[in-house]
Structures are given as structure tokens and as C-alpha cells.
RODO-2510 file (C-alpha; in nm, 4 decimals, decimal comma):
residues 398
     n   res          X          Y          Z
     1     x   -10,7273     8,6926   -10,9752
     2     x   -10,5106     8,4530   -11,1698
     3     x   -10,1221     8,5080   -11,2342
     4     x   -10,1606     8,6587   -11,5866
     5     x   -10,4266     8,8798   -11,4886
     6     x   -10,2008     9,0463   -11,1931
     7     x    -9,9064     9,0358   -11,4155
     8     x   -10,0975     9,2215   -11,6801
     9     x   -10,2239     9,4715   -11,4381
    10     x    -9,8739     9,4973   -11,3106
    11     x    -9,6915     9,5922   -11,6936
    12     x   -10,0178     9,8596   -11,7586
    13     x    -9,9397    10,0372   -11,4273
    14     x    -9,5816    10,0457   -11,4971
    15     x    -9,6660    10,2037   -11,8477
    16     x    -9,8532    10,4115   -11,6912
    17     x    -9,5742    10,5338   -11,4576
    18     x    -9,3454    10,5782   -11,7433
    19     x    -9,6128    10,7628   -11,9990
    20     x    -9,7269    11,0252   -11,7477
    21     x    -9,4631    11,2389   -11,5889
    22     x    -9,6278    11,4489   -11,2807
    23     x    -9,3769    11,4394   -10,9800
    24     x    -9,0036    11,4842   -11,0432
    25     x    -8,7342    11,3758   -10,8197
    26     x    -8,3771    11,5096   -10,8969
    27     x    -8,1835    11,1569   -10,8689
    28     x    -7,9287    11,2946   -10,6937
    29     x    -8,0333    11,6408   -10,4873
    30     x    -8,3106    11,6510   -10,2424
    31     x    -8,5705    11,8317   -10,5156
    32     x    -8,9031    11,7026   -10,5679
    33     x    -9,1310    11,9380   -10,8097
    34     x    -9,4753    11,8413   -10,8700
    35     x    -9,6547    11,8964   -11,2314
    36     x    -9,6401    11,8228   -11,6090
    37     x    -9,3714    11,8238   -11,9101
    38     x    -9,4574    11,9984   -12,2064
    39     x    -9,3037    11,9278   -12,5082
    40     x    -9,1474    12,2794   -12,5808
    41     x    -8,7714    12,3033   -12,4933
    42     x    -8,5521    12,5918   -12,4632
    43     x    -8,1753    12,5551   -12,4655
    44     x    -8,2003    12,1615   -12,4838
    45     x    -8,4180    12,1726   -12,1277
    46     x    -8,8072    12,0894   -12,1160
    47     x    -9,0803    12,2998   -11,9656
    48     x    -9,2254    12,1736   -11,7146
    49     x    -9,5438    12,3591   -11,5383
    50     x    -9,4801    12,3201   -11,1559
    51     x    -9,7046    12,3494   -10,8806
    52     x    -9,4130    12,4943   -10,6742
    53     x    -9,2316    12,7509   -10,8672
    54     x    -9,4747    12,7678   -11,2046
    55     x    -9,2535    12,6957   -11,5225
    56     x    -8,9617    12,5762   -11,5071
    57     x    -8,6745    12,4487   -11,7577
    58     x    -8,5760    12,1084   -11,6108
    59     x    -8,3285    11,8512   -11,7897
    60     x    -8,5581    11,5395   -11,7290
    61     x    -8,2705    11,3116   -11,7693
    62     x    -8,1762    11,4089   -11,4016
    63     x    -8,5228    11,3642   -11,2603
    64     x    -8,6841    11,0226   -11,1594
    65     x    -9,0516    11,0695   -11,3163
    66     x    -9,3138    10,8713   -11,1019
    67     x    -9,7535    10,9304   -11,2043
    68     x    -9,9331    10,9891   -10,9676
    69     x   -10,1418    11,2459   -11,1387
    70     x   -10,0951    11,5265   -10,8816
    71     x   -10,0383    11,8876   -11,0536
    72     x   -10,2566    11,7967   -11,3782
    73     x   -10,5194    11,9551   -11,4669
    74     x   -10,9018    11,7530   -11,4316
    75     x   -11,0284    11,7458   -11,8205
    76     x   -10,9750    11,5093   -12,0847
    77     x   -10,9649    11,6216   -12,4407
    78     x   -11,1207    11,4170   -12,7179
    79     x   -10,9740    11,3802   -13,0432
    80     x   -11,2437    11,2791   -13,3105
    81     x   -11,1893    11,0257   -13,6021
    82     x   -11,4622    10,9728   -13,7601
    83     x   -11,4672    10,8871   -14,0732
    84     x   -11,2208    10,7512   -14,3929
    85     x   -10,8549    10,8944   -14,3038
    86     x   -10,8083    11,0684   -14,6362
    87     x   -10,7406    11,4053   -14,5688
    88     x   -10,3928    11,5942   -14,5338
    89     x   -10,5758    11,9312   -14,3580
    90     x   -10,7271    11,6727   -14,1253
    91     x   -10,3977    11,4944   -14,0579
    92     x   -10,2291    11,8460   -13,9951
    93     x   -10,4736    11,9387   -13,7433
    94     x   -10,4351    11,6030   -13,5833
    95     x   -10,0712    11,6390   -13,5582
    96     x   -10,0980    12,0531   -13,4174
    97     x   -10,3874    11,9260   -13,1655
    98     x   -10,2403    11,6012   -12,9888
    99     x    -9,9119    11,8419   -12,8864
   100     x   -10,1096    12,1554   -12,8146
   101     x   -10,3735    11,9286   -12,5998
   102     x   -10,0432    11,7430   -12,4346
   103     x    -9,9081    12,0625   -12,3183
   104     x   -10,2040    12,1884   -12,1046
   105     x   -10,1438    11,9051   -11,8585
   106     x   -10,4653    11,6851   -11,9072
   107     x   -10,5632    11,3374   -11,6691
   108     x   -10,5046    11,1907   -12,0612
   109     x   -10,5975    11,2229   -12,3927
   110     x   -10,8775    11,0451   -12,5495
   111     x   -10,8144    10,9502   -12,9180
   112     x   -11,2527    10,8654   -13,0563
   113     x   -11,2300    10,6173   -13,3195
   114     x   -11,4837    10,4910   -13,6181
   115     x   -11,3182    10,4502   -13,9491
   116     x   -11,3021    10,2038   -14,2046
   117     x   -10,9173    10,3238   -14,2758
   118     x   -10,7950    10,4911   -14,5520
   119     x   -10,4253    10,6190   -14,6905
   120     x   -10,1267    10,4523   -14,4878
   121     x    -9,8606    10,7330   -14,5502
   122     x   -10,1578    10,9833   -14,3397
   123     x   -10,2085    10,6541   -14,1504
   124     x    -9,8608    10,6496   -14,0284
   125     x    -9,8544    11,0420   -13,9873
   126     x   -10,1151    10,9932   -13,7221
   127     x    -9,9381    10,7199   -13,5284
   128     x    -9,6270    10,8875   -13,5154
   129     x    -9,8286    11,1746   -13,3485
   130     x    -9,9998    10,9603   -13,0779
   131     x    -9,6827    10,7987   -13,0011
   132     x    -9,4633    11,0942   -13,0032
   133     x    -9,6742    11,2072   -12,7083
   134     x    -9,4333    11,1328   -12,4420
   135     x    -9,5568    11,3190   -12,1742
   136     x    -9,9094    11,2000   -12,1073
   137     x   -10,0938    10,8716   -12,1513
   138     x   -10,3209    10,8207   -12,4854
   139     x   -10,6137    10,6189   -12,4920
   140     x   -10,8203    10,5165   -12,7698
   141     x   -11,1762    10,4479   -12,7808
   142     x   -11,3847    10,1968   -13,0713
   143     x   -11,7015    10,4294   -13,0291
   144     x   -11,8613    10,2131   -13,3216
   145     x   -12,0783    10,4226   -13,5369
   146     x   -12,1691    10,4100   -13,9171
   147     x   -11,8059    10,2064   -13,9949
   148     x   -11,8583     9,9889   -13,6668
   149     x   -11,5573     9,9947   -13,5687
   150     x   -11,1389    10,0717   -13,6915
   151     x   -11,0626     9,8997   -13,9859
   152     x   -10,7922     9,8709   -14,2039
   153     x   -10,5150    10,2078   -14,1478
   154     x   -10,7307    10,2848   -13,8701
   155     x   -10,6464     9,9950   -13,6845
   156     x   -10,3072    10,1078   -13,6822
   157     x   -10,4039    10,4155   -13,4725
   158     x   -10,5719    10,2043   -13,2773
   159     x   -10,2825     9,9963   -13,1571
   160     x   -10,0621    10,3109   -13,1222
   161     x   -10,2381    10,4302   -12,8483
   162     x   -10,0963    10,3450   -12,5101
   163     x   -10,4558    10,1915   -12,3776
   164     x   -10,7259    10,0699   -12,5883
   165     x   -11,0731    10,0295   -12,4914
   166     x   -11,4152     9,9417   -12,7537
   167     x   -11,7477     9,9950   -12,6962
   168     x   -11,9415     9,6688   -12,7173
   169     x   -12,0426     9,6551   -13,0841
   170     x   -11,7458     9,7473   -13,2898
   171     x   -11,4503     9,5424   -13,4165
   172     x   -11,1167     9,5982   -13,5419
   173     x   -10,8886     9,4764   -13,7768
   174     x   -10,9049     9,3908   -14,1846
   175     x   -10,5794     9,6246   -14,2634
   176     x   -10,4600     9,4531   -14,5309
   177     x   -10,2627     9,7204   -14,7220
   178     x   -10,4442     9,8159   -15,0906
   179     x   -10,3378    10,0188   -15,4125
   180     x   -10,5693    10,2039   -15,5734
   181     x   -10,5668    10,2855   -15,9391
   182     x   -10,6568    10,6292   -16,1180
   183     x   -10,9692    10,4289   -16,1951
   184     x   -11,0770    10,4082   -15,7989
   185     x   -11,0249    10,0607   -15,8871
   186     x   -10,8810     9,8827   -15,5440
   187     x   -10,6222     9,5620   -15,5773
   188     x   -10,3723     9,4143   -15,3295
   189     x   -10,0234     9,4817   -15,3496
   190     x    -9,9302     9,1713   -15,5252
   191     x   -10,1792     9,2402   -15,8001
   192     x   -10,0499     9,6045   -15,7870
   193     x    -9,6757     9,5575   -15,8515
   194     x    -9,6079     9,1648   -15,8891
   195     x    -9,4995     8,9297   -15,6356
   196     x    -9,1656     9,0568   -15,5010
   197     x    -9,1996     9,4171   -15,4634
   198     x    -9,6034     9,3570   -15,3486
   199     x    -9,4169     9,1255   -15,0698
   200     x    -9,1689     9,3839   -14,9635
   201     x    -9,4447     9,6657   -14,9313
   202     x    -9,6964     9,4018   -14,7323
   203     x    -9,4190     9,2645   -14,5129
   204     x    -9,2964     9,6610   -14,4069
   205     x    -9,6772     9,6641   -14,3100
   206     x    -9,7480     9,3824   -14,1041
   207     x    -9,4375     9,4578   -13,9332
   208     x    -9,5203     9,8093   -13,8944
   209     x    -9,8257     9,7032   -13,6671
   210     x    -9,6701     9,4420   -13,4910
   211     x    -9,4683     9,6842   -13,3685
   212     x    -9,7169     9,9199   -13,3125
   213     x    -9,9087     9,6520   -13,0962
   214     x    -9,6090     9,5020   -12,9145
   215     x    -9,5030     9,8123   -12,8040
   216     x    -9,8388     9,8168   -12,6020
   217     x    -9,7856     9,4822   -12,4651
   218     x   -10,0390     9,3488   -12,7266
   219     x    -9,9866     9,0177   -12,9246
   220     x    -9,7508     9,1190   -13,2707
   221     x    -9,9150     8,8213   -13,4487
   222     x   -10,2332     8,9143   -13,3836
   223     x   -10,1730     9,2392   -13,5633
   224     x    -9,9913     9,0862   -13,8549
   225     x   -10,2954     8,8184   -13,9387
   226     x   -10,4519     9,1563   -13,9347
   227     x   -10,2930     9,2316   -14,2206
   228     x   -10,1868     8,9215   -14,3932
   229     x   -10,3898     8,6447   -14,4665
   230     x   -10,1230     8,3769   -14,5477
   231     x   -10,1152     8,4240   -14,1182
   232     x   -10,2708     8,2010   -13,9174
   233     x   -10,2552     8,1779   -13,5619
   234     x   -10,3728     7,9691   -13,2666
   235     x   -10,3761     8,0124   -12,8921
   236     x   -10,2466     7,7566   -12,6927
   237     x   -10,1751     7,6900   -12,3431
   238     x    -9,8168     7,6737   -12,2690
   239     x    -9,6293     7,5525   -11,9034
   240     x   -10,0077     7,7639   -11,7625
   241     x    -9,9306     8,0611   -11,9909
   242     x   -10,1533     8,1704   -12,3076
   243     x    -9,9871     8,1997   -12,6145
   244     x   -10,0832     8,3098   -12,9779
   245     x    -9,8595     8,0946   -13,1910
   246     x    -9,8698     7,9865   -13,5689
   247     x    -9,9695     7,6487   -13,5894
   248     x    -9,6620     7,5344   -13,7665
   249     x    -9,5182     7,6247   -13,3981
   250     x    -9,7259     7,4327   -13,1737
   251     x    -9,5285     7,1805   -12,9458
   252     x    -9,6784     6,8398   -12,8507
   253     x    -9,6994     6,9446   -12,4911
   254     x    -9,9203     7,2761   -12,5955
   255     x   -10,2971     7,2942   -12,4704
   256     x   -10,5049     7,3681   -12,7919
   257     x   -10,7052     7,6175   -12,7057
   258     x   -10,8997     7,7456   -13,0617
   259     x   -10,8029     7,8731   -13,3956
   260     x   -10,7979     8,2573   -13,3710
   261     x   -10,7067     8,2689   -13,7371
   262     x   -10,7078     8,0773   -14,0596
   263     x   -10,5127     8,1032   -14,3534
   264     x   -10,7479     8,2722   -14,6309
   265     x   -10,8458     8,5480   -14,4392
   266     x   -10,7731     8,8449   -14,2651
   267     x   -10,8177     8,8836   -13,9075
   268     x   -11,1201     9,0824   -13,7415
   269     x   -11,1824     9,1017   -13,3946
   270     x   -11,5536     9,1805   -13,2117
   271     x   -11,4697     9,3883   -12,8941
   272     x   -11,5475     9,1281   -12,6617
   273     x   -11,2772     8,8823   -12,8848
   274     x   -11,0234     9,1983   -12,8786
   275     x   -11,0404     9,2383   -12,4569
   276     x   -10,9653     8,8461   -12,4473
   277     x   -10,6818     8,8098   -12,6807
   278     x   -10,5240     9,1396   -12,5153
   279     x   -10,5623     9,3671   -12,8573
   280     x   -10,7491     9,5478   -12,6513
   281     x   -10,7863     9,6551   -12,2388
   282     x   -11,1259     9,5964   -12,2357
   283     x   -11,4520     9,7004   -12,3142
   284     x   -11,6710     9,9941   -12,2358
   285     x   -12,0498    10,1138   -12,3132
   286     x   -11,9700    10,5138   -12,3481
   287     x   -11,6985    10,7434   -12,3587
   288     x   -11,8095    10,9244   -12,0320
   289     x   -11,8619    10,5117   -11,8396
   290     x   -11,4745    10,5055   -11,9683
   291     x   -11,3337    10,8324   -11,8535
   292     x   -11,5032    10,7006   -11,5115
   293     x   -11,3553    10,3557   -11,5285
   294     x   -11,0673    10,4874   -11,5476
   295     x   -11,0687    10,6749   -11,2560
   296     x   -11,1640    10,9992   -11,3581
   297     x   -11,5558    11,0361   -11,2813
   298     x   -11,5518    11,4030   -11,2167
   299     x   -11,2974    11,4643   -11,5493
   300     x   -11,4165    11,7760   -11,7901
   301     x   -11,4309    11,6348   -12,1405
   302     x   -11,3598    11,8742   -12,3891
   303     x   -11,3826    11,8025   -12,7834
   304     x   -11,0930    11,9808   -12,9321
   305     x   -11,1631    12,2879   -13,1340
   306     x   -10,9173    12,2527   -13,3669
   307     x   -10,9979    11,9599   -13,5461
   308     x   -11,3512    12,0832   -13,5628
   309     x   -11,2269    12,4693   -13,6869
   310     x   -10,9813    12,2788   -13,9444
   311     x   -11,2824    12,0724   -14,0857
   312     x   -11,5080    12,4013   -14,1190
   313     x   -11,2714    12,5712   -14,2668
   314     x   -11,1782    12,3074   -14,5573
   315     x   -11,5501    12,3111   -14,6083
   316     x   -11,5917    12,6138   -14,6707
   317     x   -11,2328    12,6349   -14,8842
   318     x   -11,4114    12,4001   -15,0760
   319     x   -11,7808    12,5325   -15,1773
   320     x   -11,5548    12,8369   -15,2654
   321     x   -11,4021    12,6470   -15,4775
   322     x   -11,6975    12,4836   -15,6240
   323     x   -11,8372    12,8099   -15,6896
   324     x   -11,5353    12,9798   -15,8404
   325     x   -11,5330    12,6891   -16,0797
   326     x   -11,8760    12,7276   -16,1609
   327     x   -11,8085    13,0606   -16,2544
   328     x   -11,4999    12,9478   -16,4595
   329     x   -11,7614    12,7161   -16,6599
   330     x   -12,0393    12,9631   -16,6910
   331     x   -11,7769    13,2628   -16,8297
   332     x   -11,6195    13,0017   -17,0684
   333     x   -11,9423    12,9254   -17,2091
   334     x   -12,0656    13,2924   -17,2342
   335     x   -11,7126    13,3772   -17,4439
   336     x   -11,7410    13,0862   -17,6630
   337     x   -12,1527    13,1653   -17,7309
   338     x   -12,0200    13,5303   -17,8241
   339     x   -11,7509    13,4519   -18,0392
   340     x   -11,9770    13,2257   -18,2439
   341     x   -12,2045    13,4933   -18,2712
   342     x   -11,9401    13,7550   -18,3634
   343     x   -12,0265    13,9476   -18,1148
   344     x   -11,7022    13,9623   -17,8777
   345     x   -11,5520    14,2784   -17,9150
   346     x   -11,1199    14,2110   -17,9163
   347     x   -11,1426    14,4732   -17,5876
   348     x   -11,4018    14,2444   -17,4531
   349     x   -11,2471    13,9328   -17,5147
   350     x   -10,9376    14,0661   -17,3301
   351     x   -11,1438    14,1892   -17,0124
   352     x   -11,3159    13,8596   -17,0147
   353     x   -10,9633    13,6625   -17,0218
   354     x   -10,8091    13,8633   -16,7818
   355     x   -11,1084    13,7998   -16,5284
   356     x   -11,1009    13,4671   -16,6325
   357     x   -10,7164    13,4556   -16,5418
   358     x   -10,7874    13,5980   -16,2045
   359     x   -11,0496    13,3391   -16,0853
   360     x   -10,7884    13,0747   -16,2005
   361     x   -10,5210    13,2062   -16,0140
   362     x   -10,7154    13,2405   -15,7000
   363     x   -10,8531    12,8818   -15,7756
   364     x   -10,4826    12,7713   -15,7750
   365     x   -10,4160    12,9839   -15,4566
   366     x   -10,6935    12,7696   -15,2939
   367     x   -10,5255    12,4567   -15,4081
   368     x   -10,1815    12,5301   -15,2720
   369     x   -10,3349    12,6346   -14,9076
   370     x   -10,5681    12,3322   -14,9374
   371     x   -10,4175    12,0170   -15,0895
   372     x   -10,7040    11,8219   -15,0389
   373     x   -10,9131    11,9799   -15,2653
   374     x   -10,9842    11,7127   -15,5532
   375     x   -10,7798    11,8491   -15,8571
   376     x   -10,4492    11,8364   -15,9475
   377     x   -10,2768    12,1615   -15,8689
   378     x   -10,0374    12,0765   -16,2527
   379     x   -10,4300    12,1152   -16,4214
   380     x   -10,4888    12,4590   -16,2381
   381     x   -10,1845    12,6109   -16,3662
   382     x   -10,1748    12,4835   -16,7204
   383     x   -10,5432    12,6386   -16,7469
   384     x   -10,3715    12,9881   -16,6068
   385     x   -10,1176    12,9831   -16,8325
   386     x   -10,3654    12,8353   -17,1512
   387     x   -10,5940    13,1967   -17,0640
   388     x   -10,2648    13,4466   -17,0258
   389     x   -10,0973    13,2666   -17,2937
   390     x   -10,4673    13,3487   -17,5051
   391     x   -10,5234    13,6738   -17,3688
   392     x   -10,1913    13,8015   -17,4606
   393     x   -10,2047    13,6964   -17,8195
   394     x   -10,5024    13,8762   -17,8426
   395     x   -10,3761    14,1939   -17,6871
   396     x   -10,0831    14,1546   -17,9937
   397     x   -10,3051    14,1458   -18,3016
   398     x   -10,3487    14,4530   -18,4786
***
């Protein structure tokens, strides 16, 4: 095994140690309790589920925290994202499940990933869950599928997992960030708001996933050509040591190794290239061959409920909508054929309104619990107050 491969191998276990608290040794009493933190507090102290005494309320300041996974309990809970991150209910969920599957003391959680990205701001929500997890290690696994890979935002979440593995067909990278127009049209930020502010908003980007990635011991430039392709980089040999370098960098000692990146375009990775250049740990051929590389053959893998509960239930939010919209349409169109015919009564027309009023109101009811659904909550209540508004009028004629 050469020197970078044992040094590697060295920094992941001692992430490792760090990410997953299970024994706790007061630093300065002769108390050793053996477990997992949650993340609920009470009075400023953290629960912690013992195997000695059950819960307890520890400050972990005092404790030395060493893994060694004794006191956890032998599942692993899978997180699902599967397609375009676009969805505020699904984000929600996301952010509920991670802390909720985190407290139950799991070997790890498993974040499933195939998405060809979507909004940054959700994105970023997502990251800041996975790496808010401080308590128990997060891996993330390319499971390819009909996107291939994680692309664009979703390569973010991605790199904020603590340990990334890809299954042998997928690839990651492309996140360039984009604006979209009312149109659907799509445009870089340049195009989007000129050359200065685009700048400011691309450069907060790249930098956002360098961090991302260095904080996981992965390359920062790697994650920037990513996402900018004025980047290039190239890996050299340094004094034995590999380095990812712009080229503008290279010394005249330096080993050229190959171009990993050209200006022009914007970095992708196949799994095999990600394992290599340290984006990712390595690759694997199924979740379940993972969860056993890993070290955790016997492991009970559990898909988490909630995600698939929250993604029912927005479903079926939204045919309600559809069909309380429908009916909307179909009443509109029944008034208006009446009223040319003179045959709306003025006590008719104010039943109809007022049942027409009600079906708007619970439409905008709908909207408020379920932002996601695709119309603008301002359109909802202008048509609630166009019907009382008509309604009442009618109500005052004599």
C-alpha cells in the first residue's frame, strides 16, 4: 500500500472517529458510558441513549467521544433522491427524516442519489441537513438510474456527505449554477444579470462546493471546475505527492500527469474517474454490496417512511386540486351558458357564487399547506375575492 493510500485511510478513520459518537469518556472522572447522541437537548445538555443507565443528559464537551460502534443499533436507513430537487414538501421531509433517522442510533445513514439537480436555495437546504448531522456518519450512494448519476445541485449533496461511494455507471458533476426565466427558458448567470453581479452569484457557488468537498478531504478545485468552466485543472506529481493544480500553477519540477479539465467546459466525472481523483471513496455495484463493504453485512436496511408518506400525500394534495379546479372550470362555464340564456335566476346566481367561493377558498387552503402546488397562491386569492366581490353585488341589487 503506498504512502497516500495509508494516509488517506488514516484521515477517513479519523473522520470517522469524530462523526460517530458511541463510547463516552468523561475527560476528567473515571466514567465511560457506551451509546449514541441524539440531537434533542434539554437544559443546554444532549441526550444520549446509554447502554448503562438508558437516557441520559450528558454535556458532551466533557466527554472524549471515540466510534467504535458499540451501543448502536444494526439497520441503516435509506434516504431516497430520486429525481429533479424541486420540491419544498420534499425538502421538508428531507430535513424532519435525516434528524428523526439520526436519533434512533443507526450503523449510518445512507443518503440514495440519481438526480440531474434542480433549485440551489432547496439544494443548499438539503446540505445543511446532511451536514448538520453531527452525531452519526452519512454516506451517499450514485445508484445511477434514469439521470445516471448527480448532476448539477445534486452534486452538491453529494459532496456533503461524509463518505461517497457510486455505483459503476453513473457520474457526477455539471453544476454550473442556471436562472430560469418565467418562460422555462434556462441561461447562465452572466446572461441572467450581466457580468458583475452573474460573477458574484457564480463565484458564492463554486466556493460553496469547494467547501462542501474540502470539508470531506476531497479536492476544492475539482468541485469548482464543476461549476465553472473558465477552471481548468491538471494533476501533477509533486516531491511523490498528487496534486490537482491549475495549469497556470504548475512548477518546472512538477510530473505532468493529464489534463483533468479544460477551459470551455464543465467538469464531469465517470465513477471510476471520481474514486481516482478522491471526489469520491470508491466504487460499488449495489447498495446492499456497499452496506457490506462497509462492514455491515448483517445491517437491516430500512427505506424511510417519511419521505415516501410526504410524497403520497402531495400527490394526492394535488389530484385534489386538479379536480377542485376542474370543478371551478366546469361551474364557471355552466353560469356563464345560463346567463346567456337568461336563465340564471339572481337567487341562483348567488348560490352558484357562493359555492363557487367555497371551492376557491379551499383551493387556496391547499396552496398554503402545499406550496408546491404549481400556481401562485396571489392568483388564488384575487379569484376569491373577484367571486365574493361578484356575489355580493348581486346580493345588493334590488
Amino acid at each position: 500500500m503506498s504512502r497516500n493510500c495509508r494516509n488517506r485511510l488514516i484521515i477517513i478513520f479519523c473522520l470517522s472517529s469524530i462523526l460517530s459518537a458511541d463510547t463516552f469518556r468523561h475527560r476528567s472522572q473515571n466514567i465511560v458510558y457506551t451509546g449514541y447522541a441524539t440531537h434533542k437537548t434539554n437544559n443546554g445538555l444532549n441526550v444520549v441513549n446509554t447502554l448503562e443507565k438508558g437516557q441520559l443528559e450528558l454535556n458532551l464537551a466533557d466527554y472524549q467521544i471515540e466510534f467504535n460502534e458499540q451501543g448502536r443499533n444494526p439497520f441503516v436507513p435509506v434516504l431516497a433522491i430520486d429525481d429533479e430537487i424541486a420540491y419544498e414538501y420534499a425538502v421538508q421531509s428531507f430535513e424532519s427524516a435525516i434528524i428523526e433517522e439520526s436519533d434512533k442510533g443507526p450503523l449510518m445513514i445512507l443518503i440514495e442519489l440519481d438526480t440531474p439537480g434542480g433549485r440551489v436555495d432547496l439544494a443548499k437546504r438539503i446540505c445543511a441537513a446532511i451536514t448538520g448531522i453531527k452525531y452519526c456518519k452519512t454516506v451517499c450512494y450514485v445508484k445511477g438510474g434514469k439521470h445516471g448519476g448527480a448532476f448539477s445541485a445534486g452534486a452538491a449533496v453529494a459532496l456533503a456527505c461524509d463518505t461517497l461511494y457510486m455505483a459503476p455507471e453513473t457520474s457526477i458533476g455539471a453544476a454550473a449554477m442556471i436562472a430560469t426565466t418565467e418562460a422555462g427558458l434556462t441561461m447562465d448567470m452572466k446572461q441572467a444579470f450581466g457580468e458583475t453581479v452573474g460573477e458574484k452569484y457564480n463565484a458564492a457557488w463554486r466556493n460553496y462546493l469547494a467547501s462542501l468537498a474540502q470539508e470531506n478531504n476531497r479536492p476544492g478545485i475539482l468541485a469548482k471546475a464543476m461549476a465553472d468552466m473558465d477552471i481548468a485543472v491538471v494533476e501533477v506529481k509533486r516531491n511523490g505527492q498528487q496534486l490537482f493544480i491549475d495549469p497556470q500553477e504548475q512548477r518546472a519540477n512538477d510530473a505532468f500527469v493529464r489534463t483533468i479539465s479544460r477551459k470551455g467546459e464543465l467538469l464531469v466525472l465517470t465513477a471510476a474517474d471520481a474514486a481516482a481523483l478522491h471526489i469520491a471513496d470508491g466504487v460499488a455495484d449495489s447498495l446492499a454490496s456497499l452496506i457490506s463493504r462497509l462492514g455491515y453485512p448483517q445491517a437491516r436496511i430500512e427505506s424511510n417512511k417519511r419521505l415516501i408518506a410526504a410524497k403520497e400525500d402531495f400527490e394526492k394534495a394535488l389530484r385534489r386540486f386538479d379536480q377542485l379546479k376542474e370543478k371551478l372550470d366546469l361551474k364557471f362555464k355552466e353560469i356563464t351558458a345560463k346567463s346567456q340564456r337568461s336563465a340564471l335566476t339572481r337567487s341562483q346566481a348567488v348560490h352558484d357564487l357562493d359555492e363557487l367561493a367555497r371551492n376557491a377558498e379551499y383551493l387556496l387552503r391547499l396552496k398554503r399547506s402545499y406550496p408546491d402546488i404549481p400556481v401562485s397562491e396571489e392568483a388564488i386569492l384575487q379569484l376569491v375575492n373577484n367571486i365574493k366581490a361578484e356575489s355580493k353585488s348581486i346580493k345588493a341589487m334590488r
